[in-house]
KOLTOR-608624 format. One line per field, with one value per residue (C-alpha): z, x, y. Coordinates in nm, 4 decimals. Layout:
! residues N
zz = [Z/...]
xx = [X/...]
yy = [Y/...]
This chain:
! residues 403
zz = [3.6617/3.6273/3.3166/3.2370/3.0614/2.7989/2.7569/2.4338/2.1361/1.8884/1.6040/1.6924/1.9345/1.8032/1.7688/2.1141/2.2798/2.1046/2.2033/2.5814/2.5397/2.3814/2.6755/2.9382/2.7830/2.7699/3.1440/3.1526/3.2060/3.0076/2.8523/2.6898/2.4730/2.4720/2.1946/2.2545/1.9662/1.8414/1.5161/1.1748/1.0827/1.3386/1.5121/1.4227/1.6052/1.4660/1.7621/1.9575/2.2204/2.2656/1.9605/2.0229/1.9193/2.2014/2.4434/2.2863/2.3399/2.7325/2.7499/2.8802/2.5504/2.3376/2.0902/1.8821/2.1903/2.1265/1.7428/1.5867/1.7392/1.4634/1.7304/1.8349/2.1812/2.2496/2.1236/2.3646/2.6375/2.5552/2.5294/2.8565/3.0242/2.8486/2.9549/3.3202/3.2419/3.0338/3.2993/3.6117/3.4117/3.3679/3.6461/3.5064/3.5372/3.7761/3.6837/3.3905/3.1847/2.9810/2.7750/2.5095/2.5268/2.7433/2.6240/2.6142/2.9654/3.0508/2.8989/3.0875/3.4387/3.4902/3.4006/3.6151/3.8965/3.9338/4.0065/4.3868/4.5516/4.5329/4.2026/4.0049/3.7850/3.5707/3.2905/3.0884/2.9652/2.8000/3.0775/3.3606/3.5157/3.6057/3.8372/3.7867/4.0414/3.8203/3.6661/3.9393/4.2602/4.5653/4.4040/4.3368/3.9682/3.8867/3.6947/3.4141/3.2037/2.8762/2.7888/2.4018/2.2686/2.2658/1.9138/1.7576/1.8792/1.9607/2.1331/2.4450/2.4158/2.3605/2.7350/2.9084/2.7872/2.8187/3.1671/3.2539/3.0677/3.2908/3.5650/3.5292/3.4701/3.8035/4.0016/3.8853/3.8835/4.2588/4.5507/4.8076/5.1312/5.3451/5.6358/5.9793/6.0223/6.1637/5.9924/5.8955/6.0225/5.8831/6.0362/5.9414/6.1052/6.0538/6.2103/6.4834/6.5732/6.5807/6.9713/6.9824/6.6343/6.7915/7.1008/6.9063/6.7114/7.0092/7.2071/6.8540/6.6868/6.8831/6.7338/6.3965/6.1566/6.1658/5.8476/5.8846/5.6146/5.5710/5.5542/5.2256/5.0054/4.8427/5.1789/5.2529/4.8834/4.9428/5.2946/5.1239/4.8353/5.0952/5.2140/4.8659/4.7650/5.0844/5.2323/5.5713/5.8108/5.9091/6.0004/6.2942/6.1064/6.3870/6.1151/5.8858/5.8483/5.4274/5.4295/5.5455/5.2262/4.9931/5.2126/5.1740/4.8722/5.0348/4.8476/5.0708/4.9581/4.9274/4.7236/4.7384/4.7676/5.0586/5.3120/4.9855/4.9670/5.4017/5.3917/5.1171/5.2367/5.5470/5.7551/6.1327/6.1474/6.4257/6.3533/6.4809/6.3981/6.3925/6.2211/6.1772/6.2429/5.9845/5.5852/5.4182/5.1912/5.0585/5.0700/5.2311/4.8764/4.7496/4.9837/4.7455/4.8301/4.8995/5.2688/5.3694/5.6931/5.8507/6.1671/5.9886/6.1250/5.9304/5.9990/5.7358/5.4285/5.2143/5.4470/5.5368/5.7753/5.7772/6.0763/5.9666/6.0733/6.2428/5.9218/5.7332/6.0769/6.0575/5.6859/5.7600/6.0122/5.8103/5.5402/5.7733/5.9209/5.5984/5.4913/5.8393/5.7654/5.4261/5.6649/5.6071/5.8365/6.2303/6.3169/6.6392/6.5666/6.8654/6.9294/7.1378/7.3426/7.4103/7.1004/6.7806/6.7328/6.8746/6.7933/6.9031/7.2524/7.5327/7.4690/7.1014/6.7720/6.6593/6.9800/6.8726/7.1573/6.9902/6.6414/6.7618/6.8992/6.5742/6.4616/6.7148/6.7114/6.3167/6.3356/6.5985/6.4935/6.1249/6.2371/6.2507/6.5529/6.5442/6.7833/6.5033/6.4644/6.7435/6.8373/7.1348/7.2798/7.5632/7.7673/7.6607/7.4050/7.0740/7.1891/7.5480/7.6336/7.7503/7.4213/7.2192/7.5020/7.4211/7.0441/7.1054/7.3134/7.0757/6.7774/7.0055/7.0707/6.7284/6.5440/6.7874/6.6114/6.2759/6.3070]
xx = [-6.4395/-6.7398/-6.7503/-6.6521/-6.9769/-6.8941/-7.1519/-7.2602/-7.3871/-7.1826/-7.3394/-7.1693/-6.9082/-6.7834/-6.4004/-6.4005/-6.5744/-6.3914/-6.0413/-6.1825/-6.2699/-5.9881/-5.7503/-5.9543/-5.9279/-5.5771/-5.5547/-5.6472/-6.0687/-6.3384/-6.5686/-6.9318/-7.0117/-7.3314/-7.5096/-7.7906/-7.7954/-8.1520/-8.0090/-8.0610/-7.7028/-7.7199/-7.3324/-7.0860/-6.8169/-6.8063/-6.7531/-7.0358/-7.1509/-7.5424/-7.7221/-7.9099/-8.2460/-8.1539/-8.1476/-8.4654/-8.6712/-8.6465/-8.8425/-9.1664/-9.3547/-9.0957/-8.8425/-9.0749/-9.1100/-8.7701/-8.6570/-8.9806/-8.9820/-8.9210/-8.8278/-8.4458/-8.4829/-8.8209/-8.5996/-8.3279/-8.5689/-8.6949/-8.4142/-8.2612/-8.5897/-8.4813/-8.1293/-8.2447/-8.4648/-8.1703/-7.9030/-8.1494/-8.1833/-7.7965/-7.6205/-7.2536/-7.1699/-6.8645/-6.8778/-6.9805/-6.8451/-6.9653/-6.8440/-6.9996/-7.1177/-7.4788/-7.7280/-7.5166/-7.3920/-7.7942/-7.8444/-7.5990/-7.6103/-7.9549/-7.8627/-7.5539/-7.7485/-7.9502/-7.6422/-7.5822/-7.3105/-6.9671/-6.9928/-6.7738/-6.9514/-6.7890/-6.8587/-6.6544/-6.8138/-6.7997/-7.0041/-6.8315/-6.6040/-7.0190/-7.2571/-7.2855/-7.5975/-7.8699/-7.5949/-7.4759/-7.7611/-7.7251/-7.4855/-7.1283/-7.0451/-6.7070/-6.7493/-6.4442/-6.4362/-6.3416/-6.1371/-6.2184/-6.5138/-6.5982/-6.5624/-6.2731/-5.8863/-5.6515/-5.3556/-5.5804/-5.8835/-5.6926/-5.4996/-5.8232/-6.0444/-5.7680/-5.7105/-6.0400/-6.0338/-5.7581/-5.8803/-6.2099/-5.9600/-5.8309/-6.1247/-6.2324/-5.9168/-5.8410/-6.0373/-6.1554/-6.0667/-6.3489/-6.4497/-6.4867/-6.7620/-7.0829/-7.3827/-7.3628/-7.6318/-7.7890/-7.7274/-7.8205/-7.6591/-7.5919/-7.3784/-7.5946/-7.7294/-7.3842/-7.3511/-7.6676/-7.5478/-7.1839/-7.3712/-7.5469/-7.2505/-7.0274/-7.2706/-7.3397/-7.0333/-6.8976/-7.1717/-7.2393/-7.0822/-7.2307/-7.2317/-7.3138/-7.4846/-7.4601/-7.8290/-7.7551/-8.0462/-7.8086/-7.6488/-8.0432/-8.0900/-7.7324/-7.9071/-8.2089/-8.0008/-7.8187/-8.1087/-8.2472/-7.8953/-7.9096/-7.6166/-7.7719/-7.9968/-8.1739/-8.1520/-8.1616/-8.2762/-8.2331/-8.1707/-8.4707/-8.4156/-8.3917/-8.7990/-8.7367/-8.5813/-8.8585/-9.1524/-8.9565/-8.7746/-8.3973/-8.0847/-8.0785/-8.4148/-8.4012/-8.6904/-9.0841/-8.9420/-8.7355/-8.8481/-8.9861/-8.6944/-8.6478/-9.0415/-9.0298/-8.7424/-8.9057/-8.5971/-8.6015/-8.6410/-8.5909/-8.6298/-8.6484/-8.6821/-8.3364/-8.2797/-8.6477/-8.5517/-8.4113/-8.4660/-8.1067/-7.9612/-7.6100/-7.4764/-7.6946/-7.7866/-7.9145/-8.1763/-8.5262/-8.5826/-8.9639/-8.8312/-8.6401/-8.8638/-8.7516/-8.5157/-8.1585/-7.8523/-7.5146/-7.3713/-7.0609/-7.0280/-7.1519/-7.4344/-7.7324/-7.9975/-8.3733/-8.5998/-8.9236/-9.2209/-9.5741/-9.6992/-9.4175/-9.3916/-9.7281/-9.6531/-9.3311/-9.4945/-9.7783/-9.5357/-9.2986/-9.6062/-9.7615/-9.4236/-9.4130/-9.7706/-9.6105/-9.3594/-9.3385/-9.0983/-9.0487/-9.0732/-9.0093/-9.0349/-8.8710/-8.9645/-8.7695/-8.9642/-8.7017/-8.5748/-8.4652/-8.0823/-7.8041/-7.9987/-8.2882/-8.2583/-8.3544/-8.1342/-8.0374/-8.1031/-8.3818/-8.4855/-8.9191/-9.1367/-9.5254/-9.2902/-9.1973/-9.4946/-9.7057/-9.4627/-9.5219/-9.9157/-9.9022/-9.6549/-9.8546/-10.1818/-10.0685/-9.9164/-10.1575/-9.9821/-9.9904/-9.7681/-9.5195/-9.5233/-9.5088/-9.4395/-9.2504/-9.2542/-8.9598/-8.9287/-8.5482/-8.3804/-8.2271/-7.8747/-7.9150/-7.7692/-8.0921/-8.2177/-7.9478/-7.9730/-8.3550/-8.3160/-8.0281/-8.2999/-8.5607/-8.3031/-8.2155/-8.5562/-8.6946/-8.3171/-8.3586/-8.6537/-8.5301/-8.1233]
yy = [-1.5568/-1.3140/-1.1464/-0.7675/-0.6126/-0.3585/-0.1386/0.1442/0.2128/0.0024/0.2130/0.4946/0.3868/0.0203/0.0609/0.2734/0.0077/-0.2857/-0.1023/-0.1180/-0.4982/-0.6368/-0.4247/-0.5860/-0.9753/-0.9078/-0.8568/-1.2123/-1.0818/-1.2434/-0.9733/-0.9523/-0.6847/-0.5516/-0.2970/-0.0622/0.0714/0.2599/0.3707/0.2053/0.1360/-0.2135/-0.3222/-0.1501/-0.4012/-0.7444/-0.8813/-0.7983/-1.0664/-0.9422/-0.7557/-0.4364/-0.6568/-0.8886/-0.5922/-0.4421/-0.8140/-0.7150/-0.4263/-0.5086/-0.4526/-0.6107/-0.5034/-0.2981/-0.0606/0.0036/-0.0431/0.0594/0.4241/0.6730/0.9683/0.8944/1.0668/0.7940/0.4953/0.5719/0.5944/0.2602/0.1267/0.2438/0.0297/-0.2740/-0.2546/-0.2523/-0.5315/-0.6893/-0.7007/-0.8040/-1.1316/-1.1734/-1.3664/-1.3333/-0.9982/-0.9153/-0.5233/-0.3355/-0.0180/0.2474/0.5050/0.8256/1.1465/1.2430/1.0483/0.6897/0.8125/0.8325/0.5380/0.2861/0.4714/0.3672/0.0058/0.0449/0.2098/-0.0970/-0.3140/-0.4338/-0.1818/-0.3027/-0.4601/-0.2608/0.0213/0.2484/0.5172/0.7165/1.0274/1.3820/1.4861/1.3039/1.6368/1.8385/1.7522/1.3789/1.3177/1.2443/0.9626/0.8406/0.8290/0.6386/0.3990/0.3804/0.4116/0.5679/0.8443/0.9207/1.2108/1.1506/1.5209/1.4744/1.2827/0.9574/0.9717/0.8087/0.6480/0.9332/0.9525/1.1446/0.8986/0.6008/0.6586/0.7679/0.4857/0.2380/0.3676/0.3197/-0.0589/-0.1476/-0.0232/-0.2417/-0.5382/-0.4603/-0.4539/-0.8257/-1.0040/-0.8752/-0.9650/-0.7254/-0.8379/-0.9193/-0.6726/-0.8499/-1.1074/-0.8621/-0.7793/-0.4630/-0.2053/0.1161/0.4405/0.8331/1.1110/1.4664/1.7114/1.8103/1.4543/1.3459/1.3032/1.0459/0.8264/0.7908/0.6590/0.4349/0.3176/0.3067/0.0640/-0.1685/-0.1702/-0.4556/-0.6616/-0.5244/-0.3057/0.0135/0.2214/0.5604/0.7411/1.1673/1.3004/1.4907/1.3436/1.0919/0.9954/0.9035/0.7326/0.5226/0.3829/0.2564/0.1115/-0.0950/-0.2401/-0.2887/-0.4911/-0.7118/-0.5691/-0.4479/-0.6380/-0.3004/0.0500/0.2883/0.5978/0.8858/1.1814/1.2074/1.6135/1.5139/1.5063/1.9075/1.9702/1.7827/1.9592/2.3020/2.3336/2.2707/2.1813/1.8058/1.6235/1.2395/1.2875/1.1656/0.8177/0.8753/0.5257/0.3305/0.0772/0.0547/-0.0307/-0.2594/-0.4407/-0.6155/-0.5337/-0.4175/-0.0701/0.2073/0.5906/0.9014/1.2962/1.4064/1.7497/1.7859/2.1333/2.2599/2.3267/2.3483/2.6104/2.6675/3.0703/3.2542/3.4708/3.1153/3.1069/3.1809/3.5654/3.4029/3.3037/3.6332/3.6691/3.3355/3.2380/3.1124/2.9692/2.9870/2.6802/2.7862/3.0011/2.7654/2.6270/2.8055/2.6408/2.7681/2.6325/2.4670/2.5938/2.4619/2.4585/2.2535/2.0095/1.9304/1.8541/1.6586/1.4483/1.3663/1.2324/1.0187/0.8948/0.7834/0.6483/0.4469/0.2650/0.1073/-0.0674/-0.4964/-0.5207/-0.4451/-0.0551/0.1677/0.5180/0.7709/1.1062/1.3147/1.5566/1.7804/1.8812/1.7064/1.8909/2.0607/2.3867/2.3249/2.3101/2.5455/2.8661/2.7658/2.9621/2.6691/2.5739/2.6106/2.3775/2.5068/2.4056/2.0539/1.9501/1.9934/1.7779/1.5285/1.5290/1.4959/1.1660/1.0369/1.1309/0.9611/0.6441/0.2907/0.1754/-0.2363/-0.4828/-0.4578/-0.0744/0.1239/0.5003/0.6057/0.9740/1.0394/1.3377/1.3787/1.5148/1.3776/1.4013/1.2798/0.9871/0.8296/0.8831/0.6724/0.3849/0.4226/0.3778/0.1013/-0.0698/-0.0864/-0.2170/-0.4929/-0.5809/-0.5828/-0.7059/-1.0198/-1.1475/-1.1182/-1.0852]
């Protein structure tokens, strides 16, 4: 059996993390206990598996990058490089757990985060009941809060981290059932591209498994981190709105690196401009004061959609279309003529024409169009039915060279 990585600062947290180990080896899961310590006082377990040092020798300018650094905050920020480094080269690990207060939880997420999906991740943490985000990313670590400190056995901390040791145990001694026998394939959606992605799914699913991702930045970030694990043969990106929210400032941004990991990856790839509409916002009184003049849409109290303008589609384009160019792999990009949501179409609240073609001239204008990448403009709209065969079409005809 794969072994049950046990992950912290042994310095500070050695009988916490020993009382985790010992509760998982008991469920009949072998452990290894790992220290990334920075402080001067070395292990303070006896029984730890890999020393701090040997963590340290895996940063790419070798332990001294790490155990030399008089500033505490710098070490752990070395460190947290050569624990990445550390577990890519480790080919034992069935899942791996965490636990301490912010800057441990800092620490191990990043190593976690680097971890295929579906190996089991967890962290226990004084910060794990706030916004975890920045911790946890596109990937799916378990986040437990810890109610008191990590700092010492108690009759509270000894349930919650012994909860979360058994817990661990369970997810390596019991196998996950395998799904059906389909590659799985990529898909992005949001509410108001929903009609076309259930057209897509409905006409695929028979031969893949479709997984469809929420456009919320993260729902974006998980996509690519399927494709960057190996877990997808490709992706039929129709809902793209989350480079809206990087261009404008919205609360949905993927980030700068939205695309990196699809075009990287080599894998068949078909997109499109859904939701290029539309910056999002939550309440209304969040929106920055600074865009008071423009055309909104209240999709729900906590919602608030803002509709891009000529000058931020001519920016949005530009990016996808600079983004499309890095592409290894097979790429079809769509553009629907007609309008790219639910609301924007003729008589809707976002429905812009001089808007959306800006947008259009800027991807196509941006694009190096080869025999492998290729941009398509249809006189339809994003939610016709026309358009989803369209977009089926060209997955079938670039996934049968490579699928």
């Amino acid at each position: 059996m794969a072994k049950a990585y046990i992950i912290g600062t042994c310095d500070t947290k050695g009988p916490e993390l020993g009382f985790m180990r010992d509760l998982i080896e008991a469920a009949g899961v072998p452990t290894c206990l790992v220290d990334v310590s920075t402080g001067p006082e070395g292990e303070g377990d006896t029984r730890v598996d890999v020393m701090a040092i040997e963590v340290a020798a895996c940063h790419p300018d070798g332990y001294k990058a790490v155990l030399a650094l008089e500033d505490r905050g710098e070490a752990v920020a070395a460190m947290k490089i050569a624990l990445v480094h550390f577990m890519a080269g480790r080919a034992d690990i069935g899942g791996a757990i965490g636990a301490g207060g912010s800057g441990n939880t800092d620490l191990v997420a990043a190593a976690l985060r680097s971890l295929p999906v579906g190996l089991p991740k967890m962290l226990v943490s004084t910060v794990g009941s706030g916004d975890v985000s920045p911790y946890v990313g596109p990937s799916d670590i378990a986040m437990v809060y810890s109610v008191t400190d990590v700092a010492g056995l108690n009759k509270i901390s000894r349930k919650v981290l012994g909860n979360a040791a058994h817990a661990m145990a369970g997810m390596l001694a019991n196998i996950v059932p395998p799904a059906a026998d389909r590659p799985a394939v990529a898909l992005s959606m949001f509410g108001v591209t929903t009609p076309c992605v259930e057209m897509v799914r409905d006409a695929l699913e028979a031969q893949y498994d479709c997984l469809i991702f929420h456009a919320t930045g993260t729902g974006g970030q998980s996509m690519e981190k399927l494709a960057d694990s190996g877990l997808v043969v490709g992706a039929i990106d129709a809902t793209t709105t989350e480079v809206c929210d990087h261009i404008a400032g919205g609360v949905f941004s993927a980030g700068p690196e939205r695309f990196d990991r699809l075009a990287a990856s080599g894998l068949p790839y078909v997109g499109s401009c859904g939701a290029l509409d539309m910056v999002n916002f939550g309440a209304r009184e969040t929106v920055p004061a600074r865009y008071d003049e423009r055309t909104f849409y209240i999709h729900n109290a906590n919602v608030t959609l803002m509709r891009t303008t000529p000058e931020e589609c001519e920016a949005i384009g530009t990016f996808i279309g600079e983004k499309l160019n890095t592409f290894t792999g097979p790429v079809r990009f769509l553009i629907p003529e007609k309008g790219v949501s639910l609301i924007d179409a003729e008589g809707q609240p976002f429905f812009d024409p001089a808007a959306d073609a800006v947008l259009f001239a800027a991807l196509k204008a941006t694009v190096q169009e080869t025999d492998n990448r290729r941009v398509l403009s249809l006189p339809l709209h994003i939610n016709d039915p026309a358009f989803a065969a369209a977009l089926v079409d060209s997955w079938n005809e670039i996934a049968g060279e490579t699928v």
